[in-house]
N, C-alpha and C positions, 0 to 999 in steps of 0.2 A: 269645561266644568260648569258653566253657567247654567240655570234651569230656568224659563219660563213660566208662569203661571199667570195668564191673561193680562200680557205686557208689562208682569212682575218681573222683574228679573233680581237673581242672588248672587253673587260673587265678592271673590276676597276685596278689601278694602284696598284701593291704593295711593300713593301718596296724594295724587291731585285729588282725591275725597275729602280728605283734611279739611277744609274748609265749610266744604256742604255738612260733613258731618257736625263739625262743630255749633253750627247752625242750627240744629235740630234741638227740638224741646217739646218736651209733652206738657201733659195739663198741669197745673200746677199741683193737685190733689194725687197725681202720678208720679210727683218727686219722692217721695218716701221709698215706692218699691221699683224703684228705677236709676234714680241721678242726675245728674248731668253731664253729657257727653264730655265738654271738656275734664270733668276729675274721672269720670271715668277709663275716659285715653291715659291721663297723666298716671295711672296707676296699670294700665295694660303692661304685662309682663313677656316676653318670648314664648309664652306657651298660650296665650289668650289671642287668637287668632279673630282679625276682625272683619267684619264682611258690613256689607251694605245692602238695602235694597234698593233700586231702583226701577221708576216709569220714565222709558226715556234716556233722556240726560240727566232727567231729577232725582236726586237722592232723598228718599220718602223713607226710610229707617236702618238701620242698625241694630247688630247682634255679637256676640263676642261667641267662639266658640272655646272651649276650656280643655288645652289637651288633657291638664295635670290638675283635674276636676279629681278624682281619685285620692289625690295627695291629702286633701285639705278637706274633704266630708266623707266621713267613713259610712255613710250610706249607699254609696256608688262601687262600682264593679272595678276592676283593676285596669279595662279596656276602656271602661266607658267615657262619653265624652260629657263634659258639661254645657248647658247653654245660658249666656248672663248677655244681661245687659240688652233684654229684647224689645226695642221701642219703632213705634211705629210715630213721625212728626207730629204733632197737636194739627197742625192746619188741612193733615191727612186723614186723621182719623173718623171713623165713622166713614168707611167708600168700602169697605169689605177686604184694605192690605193686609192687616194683620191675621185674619181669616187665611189670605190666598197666600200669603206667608208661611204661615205653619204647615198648609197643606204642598205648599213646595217646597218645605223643609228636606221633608225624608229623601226624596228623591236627590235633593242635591247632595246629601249629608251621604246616603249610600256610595253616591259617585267619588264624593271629594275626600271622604274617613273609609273608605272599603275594610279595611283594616280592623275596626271598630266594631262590637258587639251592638250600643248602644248610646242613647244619650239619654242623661234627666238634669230636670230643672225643681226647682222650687218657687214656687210661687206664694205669695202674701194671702191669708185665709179670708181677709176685707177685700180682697182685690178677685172679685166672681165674674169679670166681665174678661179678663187676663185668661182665668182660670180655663173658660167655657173653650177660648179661642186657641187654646193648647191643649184641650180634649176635642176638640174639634179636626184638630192637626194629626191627629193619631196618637199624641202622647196619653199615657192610661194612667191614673191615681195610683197608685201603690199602698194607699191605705195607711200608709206613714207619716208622719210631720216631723218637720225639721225647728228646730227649739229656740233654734240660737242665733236668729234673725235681727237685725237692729227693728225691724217696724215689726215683729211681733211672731206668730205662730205660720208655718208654710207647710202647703201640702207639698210632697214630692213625687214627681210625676217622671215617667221613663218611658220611652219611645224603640225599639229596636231601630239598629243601622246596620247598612253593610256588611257585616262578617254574622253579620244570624241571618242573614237569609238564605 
């Protein structure tokens, strides 16, 4: 189930990750619509599925995928997946991962969710550089915002998977 995208590679999270992932940190202006990996894991639930990216042996980002995204924003379809918690390392960013990222999202998201209609995300309406690289990915605007953000107003954005095609 792994997907390539120009020595990108995605796959589920596994225990020896732990480490690198926790490692990981983005800029500091990126903590509001993002976190930090360690509270973020300490809060990951049985339904928040966690993946990695990797060049290599290097783990250059992480994503959480949300079976039971459905449950808890009543904007989402009853199939749909959600995706949190999508960061690309600070010492990574700017090489074009988070680009080759989103654009090997769907492919692995079809393979690995077949089941699944779709996925959406929300994204922070200050954060256009996030925004560009998840319209970039295939995911589309939906024309709605989401309200109830702790950093402020988000657009919500949905991408088709696996069971719509």
């Amino acid at each position: 189930m792994d997907v390539i995208v120009k020595h990108l590679e995605i796959r589920r999270m596994r225990d020896e990750d732990r480490p690198a992932v926790l490692a990981l940190q983005v800029h500091e202006e990126q903590v509001p619509y993002v976190g930090h990996t360690r509270d973020i894991l300490q809060v990951a639930s049985p339904n928040h599925h966690c993946h990695v990216l990797t060049l290599g042996e290097d783990v250059v980002g992480f994503f959480i995928i949300d079976v039971a995204y459905h449950q808890k924003f009543d904007f989402t379809l009853a199939d749909e997946l959600g995706l949190r918690a999508f960061l690309i390392d600070a010492g990574r960013q700017g090489q074009g991962l988070g680009k080759n990222a989103t654009r090997a999202l769907k492919p692995y998201l079809d393979k690995a969710y077949s089941d699944r209609s779709s996925i959406a995300l929300t994204v922070n309406c200050r954060n256009p550089a996030a925004y560009h690289c998840y319209i970039g990915g295939g995911f589309t605007d939906t024309g709605e915002q989401y309200l109830g953000g702790k950093a402020g107003p988000q657009y919500i954005l949905r991408m088709p998977v696996g069971a719509s095609l």
